[in-house]
N, C-alpha and C positions, 0 to 999 in steps of 0.2 A: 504494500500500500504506500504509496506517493503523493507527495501533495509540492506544487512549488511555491513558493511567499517570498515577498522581498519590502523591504523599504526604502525610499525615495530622501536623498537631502538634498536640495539644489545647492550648499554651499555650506561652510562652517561660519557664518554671520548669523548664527543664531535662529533658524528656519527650525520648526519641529517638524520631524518625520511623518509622513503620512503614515496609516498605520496598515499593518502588512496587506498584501491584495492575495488571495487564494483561488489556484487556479479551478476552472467551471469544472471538473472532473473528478474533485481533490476529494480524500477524505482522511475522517483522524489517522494520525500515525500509534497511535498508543494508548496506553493507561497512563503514559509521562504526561505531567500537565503543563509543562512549558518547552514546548520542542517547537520547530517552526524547520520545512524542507525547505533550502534553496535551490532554486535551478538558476544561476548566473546569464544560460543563453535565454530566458526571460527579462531579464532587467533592462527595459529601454536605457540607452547610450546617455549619457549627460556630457555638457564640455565641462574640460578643466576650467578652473577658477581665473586662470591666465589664457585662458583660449588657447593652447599650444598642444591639447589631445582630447582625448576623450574615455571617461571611467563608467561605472557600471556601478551605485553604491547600493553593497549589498546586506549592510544592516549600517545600523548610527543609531545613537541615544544621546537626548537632550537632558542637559541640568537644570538645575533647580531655577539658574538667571537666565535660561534661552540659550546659555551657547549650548553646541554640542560636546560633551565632553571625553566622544569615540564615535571613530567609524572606518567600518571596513569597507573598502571597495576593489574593484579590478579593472587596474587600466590597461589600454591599449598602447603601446608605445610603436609608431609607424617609423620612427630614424630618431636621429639627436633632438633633444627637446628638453628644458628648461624647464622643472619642475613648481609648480605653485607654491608659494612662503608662507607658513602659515606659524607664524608668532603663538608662543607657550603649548605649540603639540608639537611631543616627540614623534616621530615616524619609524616605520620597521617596513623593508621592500623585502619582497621575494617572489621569483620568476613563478609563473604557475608553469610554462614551459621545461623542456628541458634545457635553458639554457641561458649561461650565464648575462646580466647587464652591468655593466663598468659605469659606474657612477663620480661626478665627479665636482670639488666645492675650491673655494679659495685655498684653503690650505690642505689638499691634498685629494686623495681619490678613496672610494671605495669599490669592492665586489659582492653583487647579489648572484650570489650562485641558488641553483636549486634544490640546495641541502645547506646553504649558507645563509641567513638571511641580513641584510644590512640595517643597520641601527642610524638615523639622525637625528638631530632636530627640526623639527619644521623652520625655526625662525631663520636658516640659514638657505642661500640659494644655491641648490644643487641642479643639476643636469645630467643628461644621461647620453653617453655619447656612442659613436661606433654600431648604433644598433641598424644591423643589416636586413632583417626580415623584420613581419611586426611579431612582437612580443606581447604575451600578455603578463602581468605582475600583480599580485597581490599588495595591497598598502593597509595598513593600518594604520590609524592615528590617535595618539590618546592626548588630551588635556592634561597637562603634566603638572596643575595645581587638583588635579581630581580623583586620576587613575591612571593605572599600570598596565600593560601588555605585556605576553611573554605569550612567544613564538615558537613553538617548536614545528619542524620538517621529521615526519617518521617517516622510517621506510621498513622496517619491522613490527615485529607485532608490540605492541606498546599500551601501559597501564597511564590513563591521566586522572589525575587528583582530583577534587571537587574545587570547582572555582562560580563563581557567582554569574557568571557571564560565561560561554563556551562557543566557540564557532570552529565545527571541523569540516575543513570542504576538500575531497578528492582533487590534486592535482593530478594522478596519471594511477594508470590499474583498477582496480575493484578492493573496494574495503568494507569490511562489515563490523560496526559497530553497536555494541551491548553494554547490557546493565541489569542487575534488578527487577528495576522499574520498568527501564528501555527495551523491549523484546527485539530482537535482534533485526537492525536497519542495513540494508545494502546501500552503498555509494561508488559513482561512477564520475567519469572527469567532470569537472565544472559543476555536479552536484555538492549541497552540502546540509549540514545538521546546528541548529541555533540555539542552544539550550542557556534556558534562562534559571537560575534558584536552584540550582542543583546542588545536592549533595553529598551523591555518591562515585564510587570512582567509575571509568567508562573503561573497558575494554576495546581494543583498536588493532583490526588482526587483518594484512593482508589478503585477498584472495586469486591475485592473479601478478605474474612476476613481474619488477621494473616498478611496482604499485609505490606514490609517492602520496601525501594525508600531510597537510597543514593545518597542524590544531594551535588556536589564538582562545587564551585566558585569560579576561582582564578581571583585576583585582581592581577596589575602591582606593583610593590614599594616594597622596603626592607622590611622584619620583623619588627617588633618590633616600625616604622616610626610614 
């Protein structure tokens, strides 16, 4: 049973989310009471905040004063292009592809590889250069007076902890994920799984070889606390 949902932020100016859209065919996923399916090749395109691409936001939460204080999305990068600045959110990229993006800031470069993911601040101007086909990339962004992200890239079978916030979306292979609660969910590329209040651990077991599962955990509290 499958169901796809997503929500919409036009920007991190303080816009609240629409609230998730389910598709005409969908039905409950579980006994879990806060789970939500993504399907990413459903999320109408949005442009970047500088006009220089185009993302796909696939979940985002507002606080308490209107700004957003997280969101994940998936952009598109078609060649070199200059990433949007976005003052007090940290950022974490990483390829949904299999392959690497060279990133790169006033004082120095980084790599997001596909078992790598790269860490910056929004407040600084980064770019991303060298890119020959189009890539797709996972972004996350967290409010760094509010909350935390922690990224992990599985490529094995993998136990993740209870975190308040959970987004696990299949980069590449077949993965099936369980619980408890959760009776046993299959995910395929570009699908994923959004669990909210959760708190128990989730079991994360490959089922098909090369299988790549980026799980995103955001905890409450400032940086760095």
């Amino acid at each position: 049973m499958t169901h796809a949902s997503y929500e919409r932020s036009a920007s991190l100016q303080g816009v609240p989310a629409a609230p998730a859209a389910r598709a005409a065919n969908s039905l409950p996923a579980s006994r879990y009471p806060c789970v939500r399916f993504v399907d990413c090749a459903q999320i109408p395109p949005e442009a970047w905040a500088n006009g220089a691409g185009v993302t796909r936001t696939i979940a985002s939460r507002t606080g308490a004063h209107g700004d957003v204080d997280w969101r994940i999305s998936l952009a598109t990068l078609e060649g070199s292009a200059a990433f949007s600045r976005f003052p007090g959110m940290d950022r974490v990229l990483v390829p949904m592809d299999n392959t690497s993006v060279e990133l790169h800031a006033q004082d120095g470069h980084l790599t997001a590889s596909p078992i790598a993911p790269a860490h910056f601040p929004g407040d600084l101007p980064v770019w991303a250069r060298d890119v020959v086909r189009p890539t797709h990339v996972l972004n996350v962004m967290t409010r760094r007076a509010a909350c935390v992200a922690t990224v992990v890239v599985a490529t094995h079978t993998h136990r993740v902890t209870p975190a308040p916030t959970q987004m696990l979306i299949c980069a590449s292979g077949h993965w099936r994920v369980g619980s408890t609660l959760l009776s046993a969910q299959d995910l395929l590329p570009m699908h994923g799984l959004w669990l909210d209040g959760r708190s128990e651990e989730l079991d994360l077991t490959p089922i098909a070889p090369e299988s790549r599962l980026i799980s995103i955990a955001i905890t409450t509290g400032p940086a760095g606390r």
